[in-house]
C-alpha positions in Angstrom: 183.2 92.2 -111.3 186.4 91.0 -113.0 187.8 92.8 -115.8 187.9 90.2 -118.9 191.1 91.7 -120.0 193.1 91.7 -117.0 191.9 87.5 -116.9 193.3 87.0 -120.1 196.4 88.9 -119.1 196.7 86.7 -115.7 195.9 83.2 -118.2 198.8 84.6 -120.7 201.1 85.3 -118.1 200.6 81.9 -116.1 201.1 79.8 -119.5 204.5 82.0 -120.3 205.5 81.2 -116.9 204.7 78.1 -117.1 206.4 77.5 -120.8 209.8 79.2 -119.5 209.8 76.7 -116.4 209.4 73.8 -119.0 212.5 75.0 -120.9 214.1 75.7 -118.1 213.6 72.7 -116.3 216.8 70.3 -118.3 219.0 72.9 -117.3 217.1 72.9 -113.6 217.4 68.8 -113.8 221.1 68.5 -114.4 222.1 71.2 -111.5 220.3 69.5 -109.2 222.1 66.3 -110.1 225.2 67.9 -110.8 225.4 69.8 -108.3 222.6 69.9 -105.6 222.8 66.6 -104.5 226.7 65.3 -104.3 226.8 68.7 -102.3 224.1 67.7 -100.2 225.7 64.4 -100.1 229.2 66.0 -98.8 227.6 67.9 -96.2 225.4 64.9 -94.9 228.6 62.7 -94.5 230.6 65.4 -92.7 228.2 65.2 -90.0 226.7 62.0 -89.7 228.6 58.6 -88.6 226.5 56.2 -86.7 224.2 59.6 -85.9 224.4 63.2 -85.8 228.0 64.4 -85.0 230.7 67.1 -85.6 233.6 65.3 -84.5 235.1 65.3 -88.2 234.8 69.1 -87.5 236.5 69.1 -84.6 239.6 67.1 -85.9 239.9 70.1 -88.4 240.0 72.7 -85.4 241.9 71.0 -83.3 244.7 68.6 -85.1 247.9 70.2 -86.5 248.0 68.4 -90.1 244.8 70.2 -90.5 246.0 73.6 -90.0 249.3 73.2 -91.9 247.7 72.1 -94.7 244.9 74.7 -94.9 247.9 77.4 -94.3 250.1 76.0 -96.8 247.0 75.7 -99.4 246.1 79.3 -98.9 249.7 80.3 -98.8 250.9 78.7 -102.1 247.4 79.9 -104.1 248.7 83.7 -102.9 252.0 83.3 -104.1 250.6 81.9 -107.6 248.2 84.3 -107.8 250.5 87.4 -107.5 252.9 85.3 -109.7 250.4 85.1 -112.4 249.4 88.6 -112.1 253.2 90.0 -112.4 253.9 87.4 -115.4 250.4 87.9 -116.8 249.5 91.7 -116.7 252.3 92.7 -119.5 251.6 90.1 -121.5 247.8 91.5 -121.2 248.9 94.9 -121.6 251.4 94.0 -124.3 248.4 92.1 -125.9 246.3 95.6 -126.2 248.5 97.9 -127.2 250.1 95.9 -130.6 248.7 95.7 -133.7 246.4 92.8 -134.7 248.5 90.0 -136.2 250.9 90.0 -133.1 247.8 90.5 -130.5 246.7 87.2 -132.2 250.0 85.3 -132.2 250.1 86.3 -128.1 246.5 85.3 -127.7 247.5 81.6 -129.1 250.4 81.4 -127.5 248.6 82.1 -123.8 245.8 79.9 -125.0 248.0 77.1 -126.9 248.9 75.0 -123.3 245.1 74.6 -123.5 245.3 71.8 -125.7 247.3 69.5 -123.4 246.5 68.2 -120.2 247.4 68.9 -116.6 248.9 65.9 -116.2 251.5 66.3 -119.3 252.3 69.7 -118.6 252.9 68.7 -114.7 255.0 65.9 -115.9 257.3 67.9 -118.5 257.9 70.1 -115.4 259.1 67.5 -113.1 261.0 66.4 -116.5 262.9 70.3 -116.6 263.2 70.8 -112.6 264.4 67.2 -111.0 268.1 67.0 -109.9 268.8 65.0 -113.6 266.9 67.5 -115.7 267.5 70.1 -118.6 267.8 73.2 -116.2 270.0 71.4 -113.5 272.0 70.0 -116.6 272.4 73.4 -118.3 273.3 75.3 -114.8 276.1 72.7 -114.2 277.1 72.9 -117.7 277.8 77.2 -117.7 279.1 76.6 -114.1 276.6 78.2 -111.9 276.3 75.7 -109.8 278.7 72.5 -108.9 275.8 70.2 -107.6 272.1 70.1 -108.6 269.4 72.1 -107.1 266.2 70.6 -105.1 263.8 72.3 -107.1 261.4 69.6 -107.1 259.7 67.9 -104.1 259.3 70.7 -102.9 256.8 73.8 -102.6 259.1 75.5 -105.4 258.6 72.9 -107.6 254.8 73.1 -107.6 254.6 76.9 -107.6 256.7 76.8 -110.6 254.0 74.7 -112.6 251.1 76.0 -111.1 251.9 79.4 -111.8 252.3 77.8 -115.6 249.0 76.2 -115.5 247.2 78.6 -114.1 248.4 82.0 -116.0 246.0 81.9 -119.2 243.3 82.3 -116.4 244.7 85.8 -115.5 245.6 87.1 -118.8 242.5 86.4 -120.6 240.5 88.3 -117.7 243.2 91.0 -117.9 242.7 91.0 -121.8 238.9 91.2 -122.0 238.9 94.5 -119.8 241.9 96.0 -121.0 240.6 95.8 -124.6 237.6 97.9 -123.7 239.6 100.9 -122.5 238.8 103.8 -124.8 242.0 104.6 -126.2 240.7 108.0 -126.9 241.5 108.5 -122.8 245.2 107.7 -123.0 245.2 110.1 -125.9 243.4 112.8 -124.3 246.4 112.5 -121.0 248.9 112.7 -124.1 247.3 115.8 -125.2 247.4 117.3 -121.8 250.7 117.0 -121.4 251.1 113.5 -120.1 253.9 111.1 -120.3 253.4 107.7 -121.2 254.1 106.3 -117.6 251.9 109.2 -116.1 249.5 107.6 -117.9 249.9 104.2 -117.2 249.7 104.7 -113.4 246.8 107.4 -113.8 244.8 106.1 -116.6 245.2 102.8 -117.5 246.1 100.8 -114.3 242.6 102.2 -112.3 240.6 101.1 -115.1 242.3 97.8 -115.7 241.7 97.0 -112.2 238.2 95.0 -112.3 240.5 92.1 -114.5 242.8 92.2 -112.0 240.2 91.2 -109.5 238.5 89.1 -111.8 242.1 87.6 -112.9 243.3 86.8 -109.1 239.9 85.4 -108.0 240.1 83.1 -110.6 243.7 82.1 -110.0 242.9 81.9 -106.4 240.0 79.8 -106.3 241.3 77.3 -108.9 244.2 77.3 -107.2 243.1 75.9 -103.9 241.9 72.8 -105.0 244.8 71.6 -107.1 245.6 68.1 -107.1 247.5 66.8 -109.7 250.6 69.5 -109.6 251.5 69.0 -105.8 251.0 65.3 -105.9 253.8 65.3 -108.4 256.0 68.3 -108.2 255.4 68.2 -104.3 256.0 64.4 -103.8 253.9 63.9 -100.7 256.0 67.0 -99.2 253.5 69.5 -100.3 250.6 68.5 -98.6 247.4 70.5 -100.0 244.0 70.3 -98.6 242.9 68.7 -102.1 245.9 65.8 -101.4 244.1 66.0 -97.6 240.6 64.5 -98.6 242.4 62.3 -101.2 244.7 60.2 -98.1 241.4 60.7 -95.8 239.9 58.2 -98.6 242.1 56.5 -100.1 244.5 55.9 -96.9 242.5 55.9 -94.1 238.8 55.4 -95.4 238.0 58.1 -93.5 234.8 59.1 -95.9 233.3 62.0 -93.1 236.6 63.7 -92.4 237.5 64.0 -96.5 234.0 65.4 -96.7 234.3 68.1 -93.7 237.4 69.5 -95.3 235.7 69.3 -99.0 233.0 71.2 -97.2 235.6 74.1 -95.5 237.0 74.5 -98.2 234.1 74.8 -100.2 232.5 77.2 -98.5 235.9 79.2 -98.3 235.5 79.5 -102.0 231.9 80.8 -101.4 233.2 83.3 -99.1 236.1 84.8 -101.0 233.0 85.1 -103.7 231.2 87.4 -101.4 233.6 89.1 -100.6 235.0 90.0 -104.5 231.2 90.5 -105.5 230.9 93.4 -103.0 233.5 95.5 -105.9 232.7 93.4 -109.0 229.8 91.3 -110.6 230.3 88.1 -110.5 229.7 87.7 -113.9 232.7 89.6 -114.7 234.6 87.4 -112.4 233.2 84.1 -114.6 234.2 85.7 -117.9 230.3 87.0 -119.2 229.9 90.3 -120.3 
């Protein structure tokens, strides 16, 4: 015989199921037209052409542009990334240890380039760095130099304003862990004899160290699919796999070979994901608590 309680349980459990997968299912809706299916999409046009086929694959394997690219993506989104860690960790740091009124007036200031676009901020860097601009100017006018200096067109160029763009996203990771250091441990090493800079390297570096993770994944990833900043500051000499699918479209109509190197790349990005989750959550890498 069946218990009459434990069926009303089961009913009541079925309908709350049911209820949550009702609310649920907007949110379910919109990833799975979001995201779902222009990723299926992607992956269905890297390998089919006229049929089945993994040539667009191949051409990635086997052709040099492919390679360079790919190594000079990963290369310039390392160099950012320890960059933005080396200009963004004091400014973190510096963030946490003053009193209120400044912490807020270096929060806003990390937070202000926010509120203008990508595009305008790559633009007033090609406006300080070209041959003709404020920095050549002012280094010819002191006398450093006697000719300008290439710093645009160039890999330098878009390091410069990447690492710009891109350094809110370490600091505020660096920030939110930082500020949830018990400062009753840096005064406990002061109390036991401790310098400050003992400290530091003992202390507060090791425990600072999950925003740092968080910080460069963040950098990283974002990072590799820049567009905008190399197309400008790189002037079609800085050729990143994001500038890659855009001449495989636009160029060559070359719809499957843009898609196999949207779907490497992607799944790069999926891989350097498992790899940080395997020493932080996840949802500390994506800023949740």
């Amino acid at each position: 015989m069946t218990n009459p309680t434990q069926d009303i349980s089961l009913r009541h459990q079925r309908r709350e199921q049911g209820l949550m997968l009702a609310l649920a299912s907007p949110a379910l809706l919109v990833i799975l037209t979001l995201v779902v299916l222009p990723v299926g999409w992607l992956g269905w046009q890297s390998i089919y052409h006229d049929g089945f086929t993994l040539e667009n694959y191949r051409r990635i394997w086997s052709e040099d542009i492919y390679w360079r690219s790919f190594l000079l993506t990963f290369e310039i989104s390392l160099l950012v990334t320890l960059l933005a860690l080396l200009l963004g960790y004091p400014i973190a740091y510096a963030a946490t240890i003053v009193s209120k009124g400044w912490r807020v007036f270096i929060l806003a200031l990390v937070i202000l380039p926010f509120w203008t676009s990508v595009l305008v901020r790559a633009y007033a860097w090609l406006a300080l760095l070209q041959r003709t601009g404020v920095l050549n100017q002012f280094l010819e006018y002191i006398g450093v130099i006697d000719e300008p200096l290439a710093l645009v067109h160039n890999s330098f160029g878009t390091v410069v304003a990447t690492v710009h763009i891109l350094l809110p996203f370490m600091v505020l990771p660096l920030y939110g862990t930082m500020q949830k250091i018990p400062n009753e441990l840096m005064q406990a090493g002061a109390s036991l004899g401790g310098s400050p800079s003992h400290i530091f390297w003992r202390v507060f570096l090791p425990l600072s160290l999950p925003g740092v993770l968080a910080g460069a994944t963040l950098v990283f990833v974002l990072c590799l699919g820049f567009y905008i900043t190399p197309e400008l500051l790189g002037d079609g000499r800085t050729v990143m796999v994001s500038m890659l699918v855009s001449r495989n479209v636009e160029l060559y109509d070359q719809w499957g070979a843009a898609s196999a190197v949207g779907m490497v790349l992607l799944i790069a990005v999926f891989a350097i994901f498992l790899v940080v989750s395997r020493f932080i959550a996840l949802d500390r890498v994506l800023g949740q608590k």
